[in-house]
N, C-alpha and C positions, 0 to 999 in steps of 0.2 A: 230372419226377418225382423225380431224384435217386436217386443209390445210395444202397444200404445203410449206417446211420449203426453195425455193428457185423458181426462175424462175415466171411464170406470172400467176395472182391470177384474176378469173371474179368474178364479182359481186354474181353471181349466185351461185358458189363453197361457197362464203361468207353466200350467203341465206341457204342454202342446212347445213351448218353446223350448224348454229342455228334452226336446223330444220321448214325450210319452204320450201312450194310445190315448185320445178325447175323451173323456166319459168316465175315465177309470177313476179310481181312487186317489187322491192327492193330497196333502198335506202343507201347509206355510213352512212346517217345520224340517219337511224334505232337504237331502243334502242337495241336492241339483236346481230345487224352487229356491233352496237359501242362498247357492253359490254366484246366481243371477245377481246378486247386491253385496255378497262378501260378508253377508253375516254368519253367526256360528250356533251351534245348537240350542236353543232355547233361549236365542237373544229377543231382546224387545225389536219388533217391527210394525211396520205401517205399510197398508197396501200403496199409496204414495208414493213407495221409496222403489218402488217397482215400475215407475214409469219410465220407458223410455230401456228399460235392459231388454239386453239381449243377448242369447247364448253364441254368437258367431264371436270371433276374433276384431276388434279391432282394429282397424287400420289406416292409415294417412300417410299423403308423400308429399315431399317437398324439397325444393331443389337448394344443396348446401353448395359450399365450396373448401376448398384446400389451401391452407394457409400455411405457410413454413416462416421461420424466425426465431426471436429468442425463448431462453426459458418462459415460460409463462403466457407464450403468444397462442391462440387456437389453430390446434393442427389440424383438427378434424373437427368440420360442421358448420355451424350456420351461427351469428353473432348479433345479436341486438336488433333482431329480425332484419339485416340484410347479408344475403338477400332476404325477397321476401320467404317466410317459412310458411306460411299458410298453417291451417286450421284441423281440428281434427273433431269431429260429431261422433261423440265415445259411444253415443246408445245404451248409456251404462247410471244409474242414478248415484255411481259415486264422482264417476264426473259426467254431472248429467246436462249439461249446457257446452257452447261450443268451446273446444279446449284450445286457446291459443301458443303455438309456440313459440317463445322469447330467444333462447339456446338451447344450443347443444352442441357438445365441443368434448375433445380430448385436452385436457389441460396437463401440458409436461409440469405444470408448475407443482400439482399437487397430485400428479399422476393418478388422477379419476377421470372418467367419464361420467360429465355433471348436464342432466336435462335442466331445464328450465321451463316452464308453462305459467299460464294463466289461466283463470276461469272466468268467462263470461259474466257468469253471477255474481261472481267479487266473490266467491265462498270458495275456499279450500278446504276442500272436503278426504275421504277415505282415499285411499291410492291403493286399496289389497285387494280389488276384483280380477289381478292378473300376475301373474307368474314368471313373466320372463320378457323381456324387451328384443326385439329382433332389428336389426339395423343392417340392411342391405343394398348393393347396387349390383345390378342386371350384370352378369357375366364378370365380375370381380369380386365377389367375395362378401361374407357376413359377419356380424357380429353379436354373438346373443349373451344379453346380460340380464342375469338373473335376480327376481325380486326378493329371494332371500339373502344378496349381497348389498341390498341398497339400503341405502339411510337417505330416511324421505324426513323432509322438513315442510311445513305449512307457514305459509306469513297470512298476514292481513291481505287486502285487497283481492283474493284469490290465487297468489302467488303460490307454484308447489316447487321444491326442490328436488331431484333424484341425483342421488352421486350413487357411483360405484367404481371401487379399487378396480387398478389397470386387472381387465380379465382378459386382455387381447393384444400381443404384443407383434403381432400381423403389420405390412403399412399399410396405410390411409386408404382408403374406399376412393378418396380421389374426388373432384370436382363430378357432379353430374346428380341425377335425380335418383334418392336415395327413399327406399320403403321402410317404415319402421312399422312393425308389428305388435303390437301386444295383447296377449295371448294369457 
């Protein structure tokens, strides 16, 4: 369900979403109240940073396509937002505004699979509340790429970069409405 994306957040609401019994005992410094925001044991926090997470899976689709050509052309995915790629509401206060998606592409050129986003906010922020990217289409096939294989980059204007080395050497998921997960 997710907390509240504004106004005041109890400890309790925090417990209750990482599902624990209401009333019990809870701590900030909890691994499952911290994991809500990606911090780590006895880091500096703010109930603030708690708006708007939540412990379900992230999720957004949007329709790419399939492109074939030379070295360096996109094989797989969606380029310079067309088509359009649409948005994704992370629920998460590491990207806690709507996340817009620029690319994402198989690039032979440099044989990574490289995300591209934007933040609403203009802030690029933390990208470690999730573990693993999932990229799917309905009755062909997936492709899960791992966040301990990625090298995340931040720019100005809220710009985020994810690349990761080729971890799927499958063909192309193919034109059509593709689910990307993260988890």
């Amino acid at each position: 369900m997710g907390l509240p994306t504004s106004g005041a957040i109890s400890l309790n609401q925090m417990h209750t979403e990482v599902s624990g019994t209401s009333g019990t005992q809870v701590s900030l410094n909890d691994s499952d109240v911290r994991g809500l925001i990606g911090k780590s044991s006895g880091a500096q926090m703010s109930f603030n940073e708690w708006h708007g997470a939540s412990a379900t899976d992230r999720v957004f689709t949007f329709t790419g396509a399939t492109h074939s050509g030379a070295k360096g052309s996109y094989h797989y995915g969606v380029h310079n937002s067309s088509p359009s790629v649409g948005t994704m509401a992370s629920g998460s206060s590491d990207w806690n505004k709507t996340l817009t998606i620029t690319n994402m592409k198989f690039s032979s050129a440099v044989n990574k699979y490289i995300f591209y986003a934007t933040h609403a906010s203009g802030v690029a922020s933390n990208t470690t509340w999730w573990t693993k990217l999932v990229i799917s289409r309905y009755m062909v096939g997936s492709v899960t790429l791992e966040r301990s294989t990625c090298s995340v980059q931040t720019y100005g204007s809220g710009y985020i970069s994810l690349q990761w080395p080729s971890e799927w050497t499958g063909s192309n998921l193919g034109a059509g409405a593709i689910t990307c997960t993260f988890s």
